[in-house]
Steps between C-alpha positions, in 0.01 A plus 500: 500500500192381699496335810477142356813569335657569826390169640596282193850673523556433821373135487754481137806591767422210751624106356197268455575306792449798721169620339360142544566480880388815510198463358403203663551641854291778445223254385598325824476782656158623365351123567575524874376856497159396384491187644560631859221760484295324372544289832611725738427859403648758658632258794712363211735793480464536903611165522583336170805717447578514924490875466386568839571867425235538301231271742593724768411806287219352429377402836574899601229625261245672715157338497191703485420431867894677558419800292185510708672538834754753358214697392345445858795634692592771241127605523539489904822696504377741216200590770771516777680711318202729456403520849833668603511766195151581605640527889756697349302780319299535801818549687619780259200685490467476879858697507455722202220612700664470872776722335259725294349585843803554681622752214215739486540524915863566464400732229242687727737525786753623218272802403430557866860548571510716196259744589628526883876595342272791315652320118174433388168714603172318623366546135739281376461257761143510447538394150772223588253358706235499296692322240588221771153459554419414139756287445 
């Protein structure tokens, strides 16, 4: 069964009458249709039909001068939000450092204490320290 089948059984189940009005409201239909854009274009189904739903959609649609100010303030808080990451790194390295610092003094005063409790000889201090130093 094909699809034209389909359609002329469906049209055999409907009376004559029926198929008639039928028919001639969807040429009504169609008439008004082309008639009304051909006037009117797209203000015809803003207006024509009073779907205001769809006008105000249509009004929302960002122009090309909107997308350019989006991209404007994106492209401002995009450079924004660079500054501050870069503010942070520095930040981080500054106290990986500050803290790098303070561990190889605490580890100096560490192997100090070490050899004046006699646990560790001023060889192995000697060698501690000279592995602080290269670090």
């Amino acid at each position: 069964m094909t699809g034209l089948d389909v359609v002329i059984t469906i049209i055999n189940q409907f009376p004559p009458v029926i198929m008639a009005l039928l028919l001639i409201a969807t040429v009504v239909a169609v008439f008004i249709g082309i008639a009304g854009f051909s006037r009117h274009g797209m203000d015809f189904i803003k207006h024509g039909f009073q779907q205001n739903y769809l006008g105000e959609l249509l009004t929302k649609l960002a122009t090309k001068e909107d997308i350019d100010k989006l991209e404007t303030k994106l492209e401002t808080r995009i450079e924004k939000m660079e500054i501050r990451f870069e503010k942070m790194e520095t930040e981080l390295e500054t106290i990986k450092v500050n803290h790098f610092g303070h561990l190889k003094n605490f580890l100096t005063e560490l192997t100090s204490i070490l050899v004046d409790k006699n646990i560790i000889n001023n060889e192995n201090k000697a060698r501690l320290d000279n592995q602080l130093r290269g670090m």
